[in-house]
mmCIF file of the N, C-alpha and C atoms, coordinates in Angstrom:
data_MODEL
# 
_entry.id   MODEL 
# 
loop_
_atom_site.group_PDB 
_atom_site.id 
_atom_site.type_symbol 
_atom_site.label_atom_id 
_atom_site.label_alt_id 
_atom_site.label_comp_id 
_atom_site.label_asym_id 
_atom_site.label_entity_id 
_atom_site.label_seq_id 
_atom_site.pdbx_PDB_ins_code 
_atom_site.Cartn_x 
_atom_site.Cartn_y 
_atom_site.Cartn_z 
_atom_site.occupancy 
_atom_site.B_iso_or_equiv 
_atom_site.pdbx_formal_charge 
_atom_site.auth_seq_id 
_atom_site.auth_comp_id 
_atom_site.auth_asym_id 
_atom_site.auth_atom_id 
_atom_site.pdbx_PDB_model_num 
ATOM 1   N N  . UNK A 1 1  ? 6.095   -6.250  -51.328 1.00 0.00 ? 1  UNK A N  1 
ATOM 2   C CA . UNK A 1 1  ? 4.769   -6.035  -50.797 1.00 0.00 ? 1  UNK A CA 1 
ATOM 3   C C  . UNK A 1 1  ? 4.481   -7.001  -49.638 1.00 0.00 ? 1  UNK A C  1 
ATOM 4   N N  . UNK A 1 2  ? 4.901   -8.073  -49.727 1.00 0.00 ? 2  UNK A N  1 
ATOM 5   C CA . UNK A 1 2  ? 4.718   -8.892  -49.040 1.00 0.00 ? 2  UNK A CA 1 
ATOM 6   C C  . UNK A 1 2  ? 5.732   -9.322  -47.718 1.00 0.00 ? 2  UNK A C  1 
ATOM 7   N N  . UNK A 1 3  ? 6.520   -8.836  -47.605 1.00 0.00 ? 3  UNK A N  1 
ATOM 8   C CA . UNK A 1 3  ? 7.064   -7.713  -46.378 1.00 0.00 ? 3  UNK A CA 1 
ATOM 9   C C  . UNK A 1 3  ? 6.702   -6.702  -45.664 1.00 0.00 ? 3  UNK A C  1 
ATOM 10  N N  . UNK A 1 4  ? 6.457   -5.827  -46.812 1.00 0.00 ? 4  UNK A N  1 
ATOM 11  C CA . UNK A 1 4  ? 6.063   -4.841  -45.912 1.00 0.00 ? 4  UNK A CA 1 
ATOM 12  C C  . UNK A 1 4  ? 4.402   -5.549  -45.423 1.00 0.00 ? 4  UNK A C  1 
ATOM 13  N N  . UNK A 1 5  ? 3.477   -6.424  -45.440 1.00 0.00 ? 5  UNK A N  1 
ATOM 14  C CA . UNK A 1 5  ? 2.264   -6.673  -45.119 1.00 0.00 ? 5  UNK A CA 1 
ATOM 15  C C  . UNK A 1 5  ? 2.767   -7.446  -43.653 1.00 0.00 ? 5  UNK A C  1 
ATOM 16  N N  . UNK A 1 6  ? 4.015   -8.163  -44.420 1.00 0.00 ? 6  UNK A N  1 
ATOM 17  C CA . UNK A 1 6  ? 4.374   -9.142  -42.706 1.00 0.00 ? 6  UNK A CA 1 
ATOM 18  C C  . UNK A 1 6  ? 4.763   -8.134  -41.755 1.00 0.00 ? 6  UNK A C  1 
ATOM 19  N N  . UNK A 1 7  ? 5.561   -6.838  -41.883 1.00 0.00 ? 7  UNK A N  1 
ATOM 20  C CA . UNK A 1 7  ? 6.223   -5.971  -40.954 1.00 0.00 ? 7  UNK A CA 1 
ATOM 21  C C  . UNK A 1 7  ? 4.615   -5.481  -40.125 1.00 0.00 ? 7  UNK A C  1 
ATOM 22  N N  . UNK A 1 8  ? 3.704   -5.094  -41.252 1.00 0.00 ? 8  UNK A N  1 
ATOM 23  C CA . UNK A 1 8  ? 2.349   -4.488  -40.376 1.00 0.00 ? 8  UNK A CA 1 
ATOM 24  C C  . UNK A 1 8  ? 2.087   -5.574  -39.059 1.00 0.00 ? 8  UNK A C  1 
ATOM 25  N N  . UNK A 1 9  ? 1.652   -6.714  -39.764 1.00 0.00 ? 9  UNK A N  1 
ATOM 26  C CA . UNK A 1 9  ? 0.999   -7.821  -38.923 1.00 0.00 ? 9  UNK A CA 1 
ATOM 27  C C  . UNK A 1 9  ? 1.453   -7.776  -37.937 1.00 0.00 ? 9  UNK A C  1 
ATOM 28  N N  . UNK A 1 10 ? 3.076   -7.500  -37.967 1.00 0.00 ? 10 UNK A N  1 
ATOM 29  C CA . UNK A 1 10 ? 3.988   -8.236  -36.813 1.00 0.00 ? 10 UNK A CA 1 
ATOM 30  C C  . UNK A 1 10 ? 3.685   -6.874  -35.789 1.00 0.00 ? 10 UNK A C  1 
ATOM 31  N N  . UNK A 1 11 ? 3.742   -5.795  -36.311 1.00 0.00 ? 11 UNK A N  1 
ATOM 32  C CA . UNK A 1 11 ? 3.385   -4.809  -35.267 1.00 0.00 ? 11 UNK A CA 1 
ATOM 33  C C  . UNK A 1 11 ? 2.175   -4.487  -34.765 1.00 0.00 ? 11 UNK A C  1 
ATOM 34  N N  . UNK A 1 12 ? 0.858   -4.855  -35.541 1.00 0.00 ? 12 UNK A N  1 
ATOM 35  C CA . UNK A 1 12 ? -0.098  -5.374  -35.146 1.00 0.00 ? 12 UNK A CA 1 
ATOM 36  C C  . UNK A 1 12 ? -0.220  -5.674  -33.810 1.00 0.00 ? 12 UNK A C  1 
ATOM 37  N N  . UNK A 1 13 ? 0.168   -7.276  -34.082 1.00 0.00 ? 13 UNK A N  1 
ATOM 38  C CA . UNK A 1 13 ? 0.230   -8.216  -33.360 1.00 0.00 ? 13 UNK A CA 1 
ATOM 39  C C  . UNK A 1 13 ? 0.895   -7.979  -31.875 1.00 0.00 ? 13 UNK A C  1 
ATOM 40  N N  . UNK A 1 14 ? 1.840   -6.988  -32.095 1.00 0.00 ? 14 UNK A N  1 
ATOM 41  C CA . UNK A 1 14 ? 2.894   -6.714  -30.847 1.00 0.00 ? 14 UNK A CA 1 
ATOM 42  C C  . UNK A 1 14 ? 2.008   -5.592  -29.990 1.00 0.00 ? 14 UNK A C  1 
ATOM 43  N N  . UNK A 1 15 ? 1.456   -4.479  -30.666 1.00 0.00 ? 15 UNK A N  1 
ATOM 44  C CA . UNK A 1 15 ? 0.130   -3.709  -30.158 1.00 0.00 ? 15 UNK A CA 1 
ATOM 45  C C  . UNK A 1 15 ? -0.547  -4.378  -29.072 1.00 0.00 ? 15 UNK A C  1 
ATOM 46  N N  . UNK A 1 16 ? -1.507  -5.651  -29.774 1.00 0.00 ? 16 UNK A N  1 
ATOM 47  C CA . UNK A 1 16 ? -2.489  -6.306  -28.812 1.00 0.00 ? 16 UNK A CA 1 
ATOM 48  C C  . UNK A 1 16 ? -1.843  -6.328  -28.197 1.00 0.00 ? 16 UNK A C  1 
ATOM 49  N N  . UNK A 1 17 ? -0.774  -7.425  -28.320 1.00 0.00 ? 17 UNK A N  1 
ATOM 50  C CA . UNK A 1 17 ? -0.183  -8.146  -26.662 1.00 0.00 ? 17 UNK A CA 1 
ATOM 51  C C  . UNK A 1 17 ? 0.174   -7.360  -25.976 1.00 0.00 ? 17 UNK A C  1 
ATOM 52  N N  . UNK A 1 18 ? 0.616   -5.782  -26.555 1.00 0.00 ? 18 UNK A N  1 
ATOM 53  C CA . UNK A 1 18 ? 1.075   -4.784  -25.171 1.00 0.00 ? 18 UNK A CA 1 
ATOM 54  C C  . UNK A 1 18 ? -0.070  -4.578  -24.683 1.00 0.00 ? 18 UNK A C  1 
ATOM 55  N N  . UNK A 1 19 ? -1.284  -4.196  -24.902 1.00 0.00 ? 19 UNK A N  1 
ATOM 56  C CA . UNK A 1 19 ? -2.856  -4.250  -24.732 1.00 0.00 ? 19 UNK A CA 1 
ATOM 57  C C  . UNK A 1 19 ? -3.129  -5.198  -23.511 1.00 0.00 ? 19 UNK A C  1 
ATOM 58  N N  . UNK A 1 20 ? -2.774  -6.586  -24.057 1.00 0.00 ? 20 UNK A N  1 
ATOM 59  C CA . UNK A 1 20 ? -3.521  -7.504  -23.198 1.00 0.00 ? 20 UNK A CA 1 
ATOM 60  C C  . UNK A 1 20 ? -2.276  -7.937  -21.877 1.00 0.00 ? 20 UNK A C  1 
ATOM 61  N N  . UNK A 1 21 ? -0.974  -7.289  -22.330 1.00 0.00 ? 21 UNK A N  1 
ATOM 62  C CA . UNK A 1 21 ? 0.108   -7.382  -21.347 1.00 0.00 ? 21 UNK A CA 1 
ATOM 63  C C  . UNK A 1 21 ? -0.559  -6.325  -19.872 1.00 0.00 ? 21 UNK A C  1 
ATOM 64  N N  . UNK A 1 22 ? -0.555  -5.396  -20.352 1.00 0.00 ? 22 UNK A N  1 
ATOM 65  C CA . UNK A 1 22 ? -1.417  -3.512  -19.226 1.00 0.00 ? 22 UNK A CA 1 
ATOM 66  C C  . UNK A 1 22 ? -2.689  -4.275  -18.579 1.00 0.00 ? 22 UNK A C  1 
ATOM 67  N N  . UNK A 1 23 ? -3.381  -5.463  -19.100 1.00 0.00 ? 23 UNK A N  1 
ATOM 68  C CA . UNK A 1 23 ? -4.752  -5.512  -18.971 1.00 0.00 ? 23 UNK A CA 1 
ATOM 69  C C  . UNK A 1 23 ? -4.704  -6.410  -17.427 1.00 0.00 ? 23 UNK A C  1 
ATOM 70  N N  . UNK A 1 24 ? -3.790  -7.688  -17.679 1.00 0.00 ? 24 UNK A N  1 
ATOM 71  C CA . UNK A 1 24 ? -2.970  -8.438  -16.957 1.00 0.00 ? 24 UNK A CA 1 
ATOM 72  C C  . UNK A 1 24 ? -2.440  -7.839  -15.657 1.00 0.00 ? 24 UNK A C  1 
ATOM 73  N N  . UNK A 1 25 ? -1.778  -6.885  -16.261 1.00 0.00 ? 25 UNK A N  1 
ATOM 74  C CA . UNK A 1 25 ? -1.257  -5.753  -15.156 1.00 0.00 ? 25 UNK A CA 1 
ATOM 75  C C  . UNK A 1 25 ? -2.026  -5.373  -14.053 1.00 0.00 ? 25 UNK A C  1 
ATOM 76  N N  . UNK A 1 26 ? -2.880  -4.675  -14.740 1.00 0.00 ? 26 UNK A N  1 
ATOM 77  C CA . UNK A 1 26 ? -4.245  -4.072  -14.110 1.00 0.00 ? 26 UNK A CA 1 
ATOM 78  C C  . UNK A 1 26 ? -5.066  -4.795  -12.895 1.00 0.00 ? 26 UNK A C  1 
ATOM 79  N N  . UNK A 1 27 ? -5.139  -6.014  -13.427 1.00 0.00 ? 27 UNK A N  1 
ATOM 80  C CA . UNK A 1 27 ? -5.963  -7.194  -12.698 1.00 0.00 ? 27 UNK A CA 1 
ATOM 81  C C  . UNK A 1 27 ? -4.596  -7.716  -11.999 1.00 0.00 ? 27 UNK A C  1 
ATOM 82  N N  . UNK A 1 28 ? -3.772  -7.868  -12.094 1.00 0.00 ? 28 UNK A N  1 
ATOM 83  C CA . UNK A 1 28 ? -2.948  -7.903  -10.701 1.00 0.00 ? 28 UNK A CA 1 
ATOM 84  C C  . UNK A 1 28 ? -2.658  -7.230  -10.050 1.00 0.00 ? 28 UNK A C  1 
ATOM 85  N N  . UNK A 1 29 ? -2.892  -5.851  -9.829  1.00 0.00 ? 29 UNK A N  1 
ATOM 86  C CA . UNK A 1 29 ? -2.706  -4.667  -9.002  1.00 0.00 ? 29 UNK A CA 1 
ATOM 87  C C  . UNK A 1 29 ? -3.928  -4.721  -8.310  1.00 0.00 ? 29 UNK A C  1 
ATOM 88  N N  . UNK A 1 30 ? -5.095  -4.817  -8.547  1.00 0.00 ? 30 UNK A N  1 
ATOM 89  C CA . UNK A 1 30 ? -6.287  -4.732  -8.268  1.00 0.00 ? 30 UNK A CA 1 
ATOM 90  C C  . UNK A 1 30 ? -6.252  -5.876  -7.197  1.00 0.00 ? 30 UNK A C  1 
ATOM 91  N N  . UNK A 1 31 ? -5.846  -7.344  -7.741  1.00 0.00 ? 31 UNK A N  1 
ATOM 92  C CA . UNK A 1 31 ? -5.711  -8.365  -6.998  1.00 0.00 ? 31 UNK A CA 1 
ATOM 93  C C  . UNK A 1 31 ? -5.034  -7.872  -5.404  1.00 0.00 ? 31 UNK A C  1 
ATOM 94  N N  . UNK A 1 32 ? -4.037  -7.133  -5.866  1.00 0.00 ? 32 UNK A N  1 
ATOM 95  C CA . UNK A 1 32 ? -2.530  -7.020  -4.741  1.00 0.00 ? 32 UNK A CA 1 
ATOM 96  C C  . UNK A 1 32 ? -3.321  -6.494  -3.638  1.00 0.00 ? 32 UNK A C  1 
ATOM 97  N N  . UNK A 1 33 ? -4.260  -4.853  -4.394  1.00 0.00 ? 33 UNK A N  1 
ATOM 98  C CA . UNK A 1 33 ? -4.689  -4.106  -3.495  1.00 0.00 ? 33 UNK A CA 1 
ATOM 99  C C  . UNK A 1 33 ? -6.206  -5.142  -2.583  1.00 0.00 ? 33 UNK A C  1 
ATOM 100 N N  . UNK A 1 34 ? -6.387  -5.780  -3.120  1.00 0.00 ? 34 UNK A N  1 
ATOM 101 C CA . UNK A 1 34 ? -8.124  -6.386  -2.148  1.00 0.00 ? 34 UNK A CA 1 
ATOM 102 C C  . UNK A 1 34 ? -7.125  -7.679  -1.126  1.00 0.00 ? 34 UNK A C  1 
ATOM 103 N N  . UNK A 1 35 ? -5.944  -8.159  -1.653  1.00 0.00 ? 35 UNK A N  1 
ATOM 104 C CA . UNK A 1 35 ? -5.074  -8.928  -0.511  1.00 0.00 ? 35 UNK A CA 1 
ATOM 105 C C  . UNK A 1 35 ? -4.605  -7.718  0.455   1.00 0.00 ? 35 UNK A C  1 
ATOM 106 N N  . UNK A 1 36 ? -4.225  -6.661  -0.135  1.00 0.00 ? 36 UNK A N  1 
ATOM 107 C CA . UNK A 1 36 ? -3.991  -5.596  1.279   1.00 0.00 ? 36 UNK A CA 1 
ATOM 108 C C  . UNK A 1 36 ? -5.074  -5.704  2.142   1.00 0.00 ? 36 UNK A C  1 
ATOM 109 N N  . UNK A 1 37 ? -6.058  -5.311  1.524   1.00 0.00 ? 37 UNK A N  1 
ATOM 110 C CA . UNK A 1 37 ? -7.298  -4.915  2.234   1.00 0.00 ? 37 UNK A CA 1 
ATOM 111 C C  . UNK A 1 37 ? -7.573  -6.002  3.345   1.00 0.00 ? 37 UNK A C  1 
ATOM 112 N N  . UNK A 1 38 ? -7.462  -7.074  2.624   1.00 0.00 ? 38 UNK A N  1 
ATOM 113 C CA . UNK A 1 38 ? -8.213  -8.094  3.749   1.00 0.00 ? 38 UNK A CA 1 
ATOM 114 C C  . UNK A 1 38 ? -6.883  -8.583  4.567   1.00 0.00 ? 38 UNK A C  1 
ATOM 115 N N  . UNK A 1 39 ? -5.784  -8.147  4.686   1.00 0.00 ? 39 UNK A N  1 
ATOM 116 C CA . UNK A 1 39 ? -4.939  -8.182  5.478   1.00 0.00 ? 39 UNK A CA 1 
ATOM 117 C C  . UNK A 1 39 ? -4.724  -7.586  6.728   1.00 0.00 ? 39 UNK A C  1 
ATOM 118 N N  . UNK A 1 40 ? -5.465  -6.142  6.175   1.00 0.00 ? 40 UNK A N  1 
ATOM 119 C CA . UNK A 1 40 ? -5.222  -4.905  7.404   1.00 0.00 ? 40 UNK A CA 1 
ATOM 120 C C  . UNK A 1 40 ? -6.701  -5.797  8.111   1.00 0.00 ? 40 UNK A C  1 
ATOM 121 N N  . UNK A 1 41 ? -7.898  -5.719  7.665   1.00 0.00 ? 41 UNK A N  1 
ATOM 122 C CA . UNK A 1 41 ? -9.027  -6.205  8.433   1.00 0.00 ? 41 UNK A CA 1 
ATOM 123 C C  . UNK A 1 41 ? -8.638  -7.207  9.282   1.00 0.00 ? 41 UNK A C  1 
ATOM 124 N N  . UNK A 1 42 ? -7.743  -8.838  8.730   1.00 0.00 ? 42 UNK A N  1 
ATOM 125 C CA . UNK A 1 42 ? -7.313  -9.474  9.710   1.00 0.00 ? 42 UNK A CA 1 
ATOM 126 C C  . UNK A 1 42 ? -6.848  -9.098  10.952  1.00 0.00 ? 42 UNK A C  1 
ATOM 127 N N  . UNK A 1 43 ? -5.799  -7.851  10.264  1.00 0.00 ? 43 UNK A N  1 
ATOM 128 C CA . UNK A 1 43 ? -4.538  -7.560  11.810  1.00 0.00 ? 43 UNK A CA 1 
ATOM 129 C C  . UNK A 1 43 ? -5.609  -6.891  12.318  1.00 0.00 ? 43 UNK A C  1 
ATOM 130 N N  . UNK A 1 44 ? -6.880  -5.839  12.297  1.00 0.00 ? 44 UNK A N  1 
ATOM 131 C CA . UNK A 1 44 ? -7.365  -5.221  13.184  1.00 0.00 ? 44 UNK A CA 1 
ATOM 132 C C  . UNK A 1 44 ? -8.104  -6.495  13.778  1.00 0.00 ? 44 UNK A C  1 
ATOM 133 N N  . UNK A 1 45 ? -9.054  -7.604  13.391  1.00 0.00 ? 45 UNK A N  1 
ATOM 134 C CA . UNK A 1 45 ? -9.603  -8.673  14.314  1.00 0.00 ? 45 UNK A CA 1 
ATOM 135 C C  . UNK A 1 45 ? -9.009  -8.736  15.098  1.00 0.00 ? 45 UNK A C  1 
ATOM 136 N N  . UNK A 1 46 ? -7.589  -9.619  14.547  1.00 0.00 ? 46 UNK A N  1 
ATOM 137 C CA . UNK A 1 46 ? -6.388  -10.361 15.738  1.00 0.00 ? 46 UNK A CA 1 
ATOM 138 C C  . UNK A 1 46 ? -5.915  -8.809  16.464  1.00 0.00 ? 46 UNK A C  1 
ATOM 139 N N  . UNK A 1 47 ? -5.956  -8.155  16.495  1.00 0.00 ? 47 UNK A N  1 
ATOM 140 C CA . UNK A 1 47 ? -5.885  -7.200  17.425  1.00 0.00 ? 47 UNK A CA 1 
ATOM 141 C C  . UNK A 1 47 ? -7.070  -6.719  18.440  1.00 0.00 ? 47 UNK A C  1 
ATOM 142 N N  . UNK A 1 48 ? -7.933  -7.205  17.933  1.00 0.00 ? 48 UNK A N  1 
ATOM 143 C CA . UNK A 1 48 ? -9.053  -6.860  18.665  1.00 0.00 ? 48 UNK A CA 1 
ATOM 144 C C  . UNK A 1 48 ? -9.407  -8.059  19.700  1.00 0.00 ? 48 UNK A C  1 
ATOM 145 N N  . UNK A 1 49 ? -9.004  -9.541  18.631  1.00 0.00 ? 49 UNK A N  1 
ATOM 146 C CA . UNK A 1 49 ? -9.273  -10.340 19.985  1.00 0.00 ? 49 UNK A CA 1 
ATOM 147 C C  . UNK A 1 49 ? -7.692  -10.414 20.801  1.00 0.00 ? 49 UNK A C  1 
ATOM 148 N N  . UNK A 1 50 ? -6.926  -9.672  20.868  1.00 0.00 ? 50 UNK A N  1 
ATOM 149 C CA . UNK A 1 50 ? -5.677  -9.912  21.465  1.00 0.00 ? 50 UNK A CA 1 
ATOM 150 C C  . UNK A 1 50 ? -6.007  -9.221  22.931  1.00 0.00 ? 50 UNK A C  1 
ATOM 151 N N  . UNK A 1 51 ? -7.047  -7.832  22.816  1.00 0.00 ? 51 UNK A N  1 
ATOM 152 C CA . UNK A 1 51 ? -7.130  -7.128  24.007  1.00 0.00 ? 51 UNK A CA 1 
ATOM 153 C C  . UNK A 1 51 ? -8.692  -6.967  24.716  1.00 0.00 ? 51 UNK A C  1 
ATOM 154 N N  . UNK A 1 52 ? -9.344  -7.919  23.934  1.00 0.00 ? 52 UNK A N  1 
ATOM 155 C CA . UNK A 1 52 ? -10.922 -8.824  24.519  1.00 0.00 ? 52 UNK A CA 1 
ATOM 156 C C  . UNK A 1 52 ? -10.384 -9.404  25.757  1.00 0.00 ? 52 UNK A C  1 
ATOM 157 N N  . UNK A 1 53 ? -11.432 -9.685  26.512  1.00 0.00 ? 53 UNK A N  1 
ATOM 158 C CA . UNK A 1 53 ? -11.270 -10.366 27.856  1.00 0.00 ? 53 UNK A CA 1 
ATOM 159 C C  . UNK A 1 53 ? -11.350 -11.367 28.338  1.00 0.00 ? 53 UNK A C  1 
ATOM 160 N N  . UNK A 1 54 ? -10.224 -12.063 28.937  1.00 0.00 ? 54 UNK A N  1 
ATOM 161 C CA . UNK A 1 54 ? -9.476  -13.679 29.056  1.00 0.00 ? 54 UNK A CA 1 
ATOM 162 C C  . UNK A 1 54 ? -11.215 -14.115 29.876  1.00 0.00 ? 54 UNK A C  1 
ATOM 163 N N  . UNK A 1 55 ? -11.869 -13.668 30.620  1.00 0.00 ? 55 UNK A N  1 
ATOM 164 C CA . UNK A 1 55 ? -12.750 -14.287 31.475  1.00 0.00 ? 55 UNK A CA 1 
ATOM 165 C C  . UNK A 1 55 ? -13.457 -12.568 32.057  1.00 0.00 ? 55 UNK A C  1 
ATOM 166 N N  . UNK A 1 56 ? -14.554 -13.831 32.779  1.00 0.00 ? 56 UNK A N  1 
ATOM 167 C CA . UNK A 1 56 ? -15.782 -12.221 33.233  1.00 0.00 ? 56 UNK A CA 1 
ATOM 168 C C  . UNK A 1 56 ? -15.274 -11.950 34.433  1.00 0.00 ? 56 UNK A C  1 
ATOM 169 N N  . UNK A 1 57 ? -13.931 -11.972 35.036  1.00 0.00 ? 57 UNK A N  1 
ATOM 170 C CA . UNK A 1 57 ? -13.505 -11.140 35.844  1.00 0.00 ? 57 UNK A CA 1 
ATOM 171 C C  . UNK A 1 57 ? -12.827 -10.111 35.166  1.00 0.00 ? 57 UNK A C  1 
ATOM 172 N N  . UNK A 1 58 ? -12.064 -10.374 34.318  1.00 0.00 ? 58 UNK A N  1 
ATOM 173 C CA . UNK A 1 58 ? -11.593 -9.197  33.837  1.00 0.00 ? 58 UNK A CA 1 
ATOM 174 C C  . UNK A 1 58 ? -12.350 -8.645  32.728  1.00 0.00 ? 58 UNK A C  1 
ATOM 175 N N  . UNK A 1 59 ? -13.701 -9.120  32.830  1.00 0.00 ? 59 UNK A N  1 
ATOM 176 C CA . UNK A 1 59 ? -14.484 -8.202  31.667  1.00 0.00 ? 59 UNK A CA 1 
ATOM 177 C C  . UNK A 1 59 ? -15.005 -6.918  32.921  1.00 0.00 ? 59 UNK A C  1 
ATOM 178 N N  . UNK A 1 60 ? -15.659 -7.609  34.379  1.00 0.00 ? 60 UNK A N  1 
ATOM 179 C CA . UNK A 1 60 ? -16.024 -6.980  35.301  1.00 0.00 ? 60 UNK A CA 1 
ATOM 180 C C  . UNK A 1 60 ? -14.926 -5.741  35.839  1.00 0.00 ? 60 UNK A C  1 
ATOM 181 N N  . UNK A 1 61 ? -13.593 -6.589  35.691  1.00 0.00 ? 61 UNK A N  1 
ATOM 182 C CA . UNK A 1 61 ? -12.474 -5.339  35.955  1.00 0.00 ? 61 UNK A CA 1 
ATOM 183 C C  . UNK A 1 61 ? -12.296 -3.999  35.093  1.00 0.00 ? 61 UNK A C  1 
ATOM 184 N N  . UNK A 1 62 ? -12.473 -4.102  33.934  1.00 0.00 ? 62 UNK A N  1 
ATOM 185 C CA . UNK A 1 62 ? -12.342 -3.653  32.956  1.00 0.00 ? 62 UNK A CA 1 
ATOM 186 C C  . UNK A 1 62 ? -14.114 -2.411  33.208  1.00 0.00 ? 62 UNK A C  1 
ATOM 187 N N  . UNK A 1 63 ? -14.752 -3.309  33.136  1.00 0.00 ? 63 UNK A N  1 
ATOM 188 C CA . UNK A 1 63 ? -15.817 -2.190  33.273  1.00 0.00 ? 63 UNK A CA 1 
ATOM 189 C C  . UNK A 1 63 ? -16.136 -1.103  34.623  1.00 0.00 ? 63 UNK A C  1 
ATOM 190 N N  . UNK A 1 64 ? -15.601 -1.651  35.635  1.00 0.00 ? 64 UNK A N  1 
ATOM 191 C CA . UNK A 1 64 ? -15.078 -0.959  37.075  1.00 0.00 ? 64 UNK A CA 1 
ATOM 192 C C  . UNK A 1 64 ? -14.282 -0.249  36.513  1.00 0.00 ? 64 UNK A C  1 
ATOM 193 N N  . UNK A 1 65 ? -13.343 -0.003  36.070  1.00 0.00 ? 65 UNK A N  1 
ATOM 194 C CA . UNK A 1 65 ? -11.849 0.967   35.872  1.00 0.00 ? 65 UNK A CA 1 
ATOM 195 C C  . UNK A 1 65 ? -12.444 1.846   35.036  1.00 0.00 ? 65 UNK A C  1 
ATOM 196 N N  . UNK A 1 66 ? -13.500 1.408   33.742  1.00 0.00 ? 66 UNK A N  1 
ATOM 197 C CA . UNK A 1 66 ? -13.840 2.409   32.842  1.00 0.00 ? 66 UNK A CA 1 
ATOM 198 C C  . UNK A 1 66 ? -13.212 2.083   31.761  1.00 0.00 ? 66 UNK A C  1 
ATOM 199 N N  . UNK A 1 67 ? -12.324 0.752   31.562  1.00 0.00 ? 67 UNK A N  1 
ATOM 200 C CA . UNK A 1 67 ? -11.470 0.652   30.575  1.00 0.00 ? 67 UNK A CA 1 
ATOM 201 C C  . UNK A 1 67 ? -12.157 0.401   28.726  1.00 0.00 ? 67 UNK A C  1 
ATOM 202 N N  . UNK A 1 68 ? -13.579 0.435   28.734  1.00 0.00 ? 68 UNK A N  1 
ATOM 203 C CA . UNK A 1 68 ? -14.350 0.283   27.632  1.00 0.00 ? 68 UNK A CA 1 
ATOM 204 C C  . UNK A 1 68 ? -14.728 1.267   26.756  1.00 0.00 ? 68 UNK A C  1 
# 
């Protein structure tokens, strides 16, 4: 009897932790995806200030050509 009570427990026990193993999971995927996110937002900034204008001549050039 007292075997078979330890065999339950032990599978029990192995249940949760697959439980709280998926849960773990979960919250690091979630993590992964909001580091994507704020990754792509970076590269579009640094892309945005890569093709902003060195000085107000070439902001003035830029608006002459139509380039805005």
């Amino acid at each position: 009897m007292a075997a078979l009570a330890l065999a339950l427990l032990t599978i029990a026990l192995f249940i949760l932790n697959l439980r709280r193993q998926a849960e773990r999971a979960g919250r690091a995927a979630e993590r992964l995806d909001q580091l994507e996110q704020t990754h792509a937002f970076h590269r579009q900034m640094l892309d945005a200030a890569a093709r902003r204008p060195r000085s107000r001549d070439d902001l003035l050039d830029r608006l002459r050509d139509g380039g805005f």
